[in-house]
C-alpha positions in Angstrom: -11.5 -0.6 -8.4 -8.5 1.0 -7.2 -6.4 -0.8 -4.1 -6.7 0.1 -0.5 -4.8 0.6 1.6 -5.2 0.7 5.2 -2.8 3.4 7.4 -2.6 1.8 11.1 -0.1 4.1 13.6 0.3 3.4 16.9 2.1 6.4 18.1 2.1 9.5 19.6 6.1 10.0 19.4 7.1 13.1 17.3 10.0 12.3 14.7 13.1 13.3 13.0 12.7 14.8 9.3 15.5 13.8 8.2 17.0 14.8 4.9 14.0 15.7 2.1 15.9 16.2 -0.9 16.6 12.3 -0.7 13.3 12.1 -1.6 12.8 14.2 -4.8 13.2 11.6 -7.1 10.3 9.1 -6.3 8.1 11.0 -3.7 4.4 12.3 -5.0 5.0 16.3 -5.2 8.3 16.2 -3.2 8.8 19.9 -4.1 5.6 21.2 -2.5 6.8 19.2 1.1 8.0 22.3 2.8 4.2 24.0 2.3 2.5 20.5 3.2 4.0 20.1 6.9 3.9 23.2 8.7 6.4 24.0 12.3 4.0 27.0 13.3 5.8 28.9 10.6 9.6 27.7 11.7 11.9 26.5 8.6 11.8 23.0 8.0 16.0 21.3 8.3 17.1 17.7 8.5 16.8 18.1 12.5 12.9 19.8 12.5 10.8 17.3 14.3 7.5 15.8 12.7 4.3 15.0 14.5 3.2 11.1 13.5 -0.3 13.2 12.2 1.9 14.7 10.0 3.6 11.7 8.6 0.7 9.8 8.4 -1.1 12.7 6.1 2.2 12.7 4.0 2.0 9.3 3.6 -2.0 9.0 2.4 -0.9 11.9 0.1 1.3 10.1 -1.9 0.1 7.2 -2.0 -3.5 8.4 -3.3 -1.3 10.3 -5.5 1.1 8.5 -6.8 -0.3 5.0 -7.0 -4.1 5.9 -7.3 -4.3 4.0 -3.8 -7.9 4.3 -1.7 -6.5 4.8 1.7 -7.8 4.3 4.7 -6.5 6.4 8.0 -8.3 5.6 11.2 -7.5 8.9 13.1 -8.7 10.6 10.0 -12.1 9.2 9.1 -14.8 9.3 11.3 -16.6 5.6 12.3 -20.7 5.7 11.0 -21.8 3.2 13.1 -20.5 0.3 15.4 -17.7 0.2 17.7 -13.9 1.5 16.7 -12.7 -1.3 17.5 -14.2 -3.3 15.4 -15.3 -1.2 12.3 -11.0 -0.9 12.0 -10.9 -4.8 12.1 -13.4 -5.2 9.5 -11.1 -2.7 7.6 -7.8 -4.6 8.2 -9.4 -7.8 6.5 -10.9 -5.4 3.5 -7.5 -3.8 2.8 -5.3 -5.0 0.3 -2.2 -3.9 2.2 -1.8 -2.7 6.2 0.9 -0.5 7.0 1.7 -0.3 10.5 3.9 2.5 12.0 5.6 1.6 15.7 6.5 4.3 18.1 7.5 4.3 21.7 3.8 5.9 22.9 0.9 3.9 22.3 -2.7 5.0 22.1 -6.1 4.4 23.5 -7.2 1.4 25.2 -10.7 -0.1 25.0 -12.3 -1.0 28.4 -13.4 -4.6 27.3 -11.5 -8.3 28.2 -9.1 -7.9 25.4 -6.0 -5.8 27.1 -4.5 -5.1 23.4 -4.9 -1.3 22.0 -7.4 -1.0 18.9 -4.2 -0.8 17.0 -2.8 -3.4 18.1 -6.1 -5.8 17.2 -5.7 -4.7 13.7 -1.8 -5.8 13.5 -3.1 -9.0 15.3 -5.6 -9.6 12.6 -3.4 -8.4 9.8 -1.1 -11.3 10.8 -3.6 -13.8 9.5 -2.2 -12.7 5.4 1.2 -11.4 6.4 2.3 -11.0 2.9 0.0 -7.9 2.8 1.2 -6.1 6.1 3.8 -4.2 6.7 5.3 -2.7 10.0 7.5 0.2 10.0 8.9 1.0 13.9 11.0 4.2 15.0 14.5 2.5 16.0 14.9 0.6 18.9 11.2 0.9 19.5 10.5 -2.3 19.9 13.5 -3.1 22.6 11.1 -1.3 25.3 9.8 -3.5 27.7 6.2 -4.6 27.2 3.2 -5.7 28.7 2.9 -10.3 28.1 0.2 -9.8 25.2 1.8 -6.7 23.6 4.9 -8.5 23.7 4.0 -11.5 22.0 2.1 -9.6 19.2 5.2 -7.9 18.7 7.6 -11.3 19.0 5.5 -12.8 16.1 6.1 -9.6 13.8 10.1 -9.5 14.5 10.2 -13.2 13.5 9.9 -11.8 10.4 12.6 -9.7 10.9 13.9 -10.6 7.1 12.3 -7.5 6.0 9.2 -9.1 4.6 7.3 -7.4 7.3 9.3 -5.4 9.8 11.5 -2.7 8.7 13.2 -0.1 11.3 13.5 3.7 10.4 15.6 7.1 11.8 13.5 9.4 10.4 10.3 10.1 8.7 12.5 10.2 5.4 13.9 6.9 5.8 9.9 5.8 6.9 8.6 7.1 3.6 11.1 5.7 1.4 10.6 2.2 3.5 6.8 2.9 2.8 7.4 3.5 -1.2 9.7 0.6 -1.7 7.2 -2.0 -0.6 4.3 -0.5 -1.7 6.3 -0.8 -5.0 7.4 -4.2 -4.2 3.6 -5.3 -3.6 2.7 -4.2 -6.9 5.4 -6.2 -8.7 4.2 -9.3 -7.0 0.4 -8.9 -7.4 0.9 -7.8 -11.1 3.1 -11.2 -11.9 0.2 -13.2 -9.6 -2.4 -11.6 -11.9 -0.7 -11.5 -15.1 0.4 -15.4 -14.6 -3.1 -16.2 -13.9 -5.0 -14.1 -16.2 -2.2 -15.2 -19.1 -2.9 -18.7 -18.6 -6.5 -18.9 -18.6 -7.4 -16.4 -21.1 -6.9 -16.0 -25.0 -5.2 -12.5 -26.4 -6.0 -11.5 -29.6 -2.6 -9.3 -29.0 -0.4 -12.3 -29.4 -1.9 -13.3 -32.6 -1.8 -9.7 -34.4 1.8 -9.4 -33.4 2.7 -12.9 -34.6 1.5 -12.0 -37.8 3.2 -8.4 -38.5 6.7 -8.0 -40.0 10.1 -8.0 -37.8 10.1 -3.7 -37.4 6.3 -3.1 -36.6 6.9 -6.2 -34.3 9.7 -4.7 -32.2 7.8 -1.3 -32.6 4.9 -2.4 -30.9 6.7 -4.2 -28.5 8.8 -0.9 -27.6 5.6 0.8 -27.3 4.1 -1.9 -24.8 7.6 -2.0 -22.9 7.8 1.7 -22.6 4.0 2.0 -21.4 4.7 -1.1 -18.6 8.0 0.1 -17.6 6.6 3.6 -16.8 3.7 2.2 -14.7 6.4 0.4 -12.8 8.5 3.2 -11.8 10.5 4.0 -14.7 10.9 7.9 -15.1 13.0 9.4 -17.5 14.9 6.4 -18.2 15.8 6.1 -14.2 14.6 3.1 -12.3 14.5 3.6 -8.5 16.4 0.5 -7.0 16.6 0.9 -3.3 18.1 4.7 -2.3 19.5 5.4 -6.1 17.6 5.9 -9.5 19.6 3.4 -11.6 19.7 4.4 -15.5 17.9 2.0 -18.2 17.9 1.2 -21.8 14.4 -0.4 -23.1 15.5 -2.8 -26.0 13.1 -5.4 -28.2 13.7 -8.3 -29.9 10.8 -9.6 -32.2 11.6 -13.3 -32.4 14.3 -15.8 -30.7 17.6 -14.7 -30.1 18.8 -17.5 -32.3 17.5 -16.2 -35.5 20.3 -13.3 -37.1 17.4 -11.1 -38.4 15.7 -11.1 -34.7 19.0 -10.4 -32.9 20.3 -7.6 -34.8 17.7 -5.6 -33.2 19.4 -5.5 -29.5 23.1 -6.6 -31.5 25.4 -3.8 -30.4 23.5 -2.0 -27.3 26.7 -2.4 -25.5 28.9 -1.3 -28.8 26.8 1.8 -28.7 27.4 3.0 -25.1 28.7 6.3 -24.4 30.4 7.7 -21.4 28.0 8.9 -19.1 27.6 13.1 -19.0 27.9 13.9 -15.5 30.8 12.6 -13.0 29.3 10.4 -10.9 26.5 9.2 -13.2 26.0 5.2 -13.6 26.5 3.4 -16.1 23.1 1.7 -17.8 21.3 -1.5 -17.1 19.8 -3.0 -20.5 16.8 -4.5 -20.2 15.4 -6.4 -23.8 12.1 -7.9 -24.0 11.8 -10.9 -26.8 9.1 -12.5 -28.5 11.0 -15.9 -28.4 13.5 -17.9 -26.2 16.7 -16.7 -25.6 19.3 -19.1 -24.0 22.7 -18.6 -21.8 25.0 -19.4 -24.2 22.7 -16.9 -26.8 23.2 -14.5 -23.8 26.8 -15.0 -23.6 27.1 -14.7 -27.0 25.2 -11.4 -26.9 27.8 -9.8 -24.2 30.9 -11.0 -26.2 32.5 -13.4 -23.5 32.0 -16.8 -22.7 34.2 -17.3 -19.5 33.4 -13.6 -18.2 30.1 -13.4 -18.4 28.0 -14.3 -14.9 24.4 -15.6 -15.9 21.4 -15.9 -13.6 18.5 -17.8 -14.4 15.0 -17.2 -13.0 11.1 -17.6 -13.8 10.8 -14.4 -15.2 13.9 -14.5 -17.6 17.8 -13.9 -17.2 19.9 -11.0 -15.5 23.6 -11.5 -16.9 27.0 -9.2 -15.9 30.7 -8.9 -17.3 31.5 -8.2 -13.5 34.9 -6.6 -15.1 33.3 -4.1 -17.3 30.3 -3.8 -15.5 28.2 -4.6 -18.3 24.5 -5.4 -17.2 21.5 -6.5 -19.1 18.3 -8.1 -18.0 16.5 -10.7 -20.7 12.9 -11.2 -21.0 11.9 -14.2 -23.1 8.9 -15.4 -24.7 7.1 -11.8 -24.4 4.4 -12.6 -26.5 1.8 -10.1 -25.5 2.0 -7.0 -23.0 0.9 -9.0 -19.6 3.6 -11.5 -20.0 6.2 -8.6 -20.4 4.2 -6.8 -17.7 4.5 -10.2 -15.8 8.2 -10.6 -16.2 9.5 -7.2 -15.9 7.6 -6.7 -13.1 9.1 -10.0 -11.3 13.0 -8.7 -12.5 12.4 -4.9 -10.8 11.6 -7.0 -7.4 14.7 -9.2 -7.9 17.0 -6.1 -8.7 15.4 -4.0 -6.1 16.6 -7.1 -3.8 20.4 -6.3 -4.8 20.4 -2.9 -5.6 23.9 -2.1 -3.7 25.6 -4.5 -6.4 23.3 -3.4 -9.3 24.4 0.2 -8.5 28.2 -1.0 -7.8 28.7 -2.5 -11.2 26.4 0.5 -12.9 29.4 2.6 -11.3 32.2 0.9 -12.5 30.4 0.5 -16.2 30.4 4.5 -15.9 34.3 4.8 -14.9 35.4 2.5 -18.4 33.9 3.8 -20.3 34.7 7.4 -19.5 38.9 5.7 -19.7 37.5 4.6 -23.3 36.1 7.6 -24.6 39.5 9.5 -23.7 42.1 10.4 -26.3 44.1 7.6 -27.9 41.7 5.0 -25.9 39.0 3.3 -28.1 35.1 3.5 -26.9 34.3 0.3 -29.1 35.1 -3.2 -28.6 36.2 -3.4 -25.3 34.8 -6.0 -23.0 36.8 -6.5 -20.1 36.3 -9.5 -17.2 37.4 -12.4 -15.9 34.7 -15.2 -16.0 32.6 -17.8 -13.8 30.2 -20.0 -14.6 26.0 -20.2 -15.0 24.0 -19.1 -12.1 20.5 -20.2 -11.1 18.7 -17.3 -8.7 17.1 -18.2 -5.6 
């Protein structure tokens, strides 16, 4: 059954478009935009103005695209019996995720005891899970005074102003990249919370048929699995979106621990092997190697060819380690003994990178720049590992 997702505006504002080519590398069908949101025949710019009716259909078109999403838009889809009201609050506690869009010109009202808009009620009752709603608000919308209720409704959303459920926009680009990034950020979480779960309880028949092949058909079914889980979590092309860029990835497997020779020559000289980027302005690549067994942080440091330079993060889902220098990068996936737990654990180290993407992207950049020095005549592109070191991390 696929998820659904409920749409709940409470607008009627009109809104900047803001720039669309931001949005061709992650947005369903970004090149067919233009034909999808008409101006009565006027060319869409950066400065055209949007209806919310608009957005809203933009918005239930990619994500039923995209994602595979049942979505569920109020002002859309006619009510077959009972009140409004309260067929939309039945709908808030059925939906997997709400997403709520804020701007300055509210809807209808009922004419009951409860002052609060039918929107509204549905944001109320969505604050009972708040890890599955989401409220996206036109700038500075939420500064206007308000009615007492309205006000306190809106007070206990900005509390949780941390980004975990309120998120301001400029534009209806910046609102549908908002949208797509915790849409995609729900995902990761519910696939670790499943995966964990379903891991634990139940017996795979995958783990034991891999355990018993040889080294090679090991780390080819393993790149096969990788390939197939890093796709369905937003990998295109070898691109992983991380916050406003698409940072470039290498998929790497490692069929036993880290400790054993024959194991880690499989992943041994992924930095060795770089080459300079071919377009100016390209990043650098972030590694990512999924292993059957343990791997450790001195194995890891090891592995990136400095001790005292190397920075090395530890969390539940595996290791993200840096030469901060060189700008070396490379995320570490232990104990993948079967697809879920890879799915599980690469799926929990997208949501942390997505977290830091700025410094992800900063040190992809500067990875990019050496090696371009290196590959130019009379420098060497091998060997050199440049940094300055600190010590173990642990990630919060």
């Amino acid at each position: 059954m696929p998820a659904r997702v409920m749409l709940s505006s409470v607008t009627k504002d009109d809104i900047p478009l803001g720039d669309i080519g931001k949005l061709k590398d992650f947005w369903y069908q970004a090149a067919a935009l233009v034909e999808r949101i008409q101006l009565n025949g006027q060319p869409l710019t950066a400065g055209s103005r949007i209806s919310f009716t608009d957005a809203r259909s933009e918005i239930q078109h990619h994500l039923e695209g995209k994602y595979g999403f049942e979505v569920y838009n109020f002002q859309d889809t006619p009510t077959d019996s009972g009140a409004p009201e309260k067929v939309t609050i039945l709908e808030t506690h059925r939906s997997h995720i709400v997403i709520g869009i804020f701007g300055s010109k509210t809807g209808w009202t009922v004419p009951d005891q409860d002052p609060l808009s039918p929107t509204f009620r549905e944001w109320r009752a969505a604050l009972e899970s708040p890890l599955k709603f989401k409220v996206f608000a036109l700038k500075d919308s939420f500064t206007v005074k308000k009615p007492r209720l309205l006000g306190d409704l809106v007070q206990a959303i900005t509390d949780y102003k941390s980004g975990q459920i309120y998120k301001e926009f400029d534009d209806a680009v910046g609102l549908f990249t908002s949208v797509d990034r915790a849409v995609r950020d729900y995902l990761n979480k519910a696939v670790i919370s499943y995966a964990q779960d379903y891991v634990a309880r139940q017996p795979n028949s995958e783990t034991e048929r891999w355990l018993l092949l040889p080294y090679r058909t090991r780390a080819k079914e393993m790149m096969t699995a990788l390939v197939h889980t890093a796709e369905w979590l937003g990998v295109k092309q070898r691109l992983l979106p991380l916050g406003p860029t698409s940072q470039p990835v290498q998929l790497h497997c490692v069929p036993d621990n880290f400790a054993i020779p024959e194991s880690k020559k499989f992943a041994a000289y992924i930095f060795d092997d770089e080459v300079s980027p071919n377009k100016p302005g390209e990043a650098g690549k972030l590694h990512i190697v999924a292993s059957f067994g343990a791997v450790t942080d001195l194995q890891i440091r090891r592995h990136l060819g400095s001790f005292e330079a190397a920075e090395v993060y530890s969390a539940p889902w595996g290791f993200y380690a840096t030469v901060p220098a060189s700008g070396m990068q490379c995320v570490y996936l232990p104990r993948c003994i079967n697809s879920l737990v890879m799915q599980s654990r690469l799926s929990g180290a997208i949501s942390w990178l997505d977290e830091r993407a700025q410094e992800i992207t900063s040190l992809a950049m500067r990875r990019s720049q050496i090696l371009r020095l290196n590959s130019e005549p009379g420098n060497s592109p091998r060997g050199r590992r440049i940094g300055v070191g600190h010590a173990g991390k642990t990630m919060r």
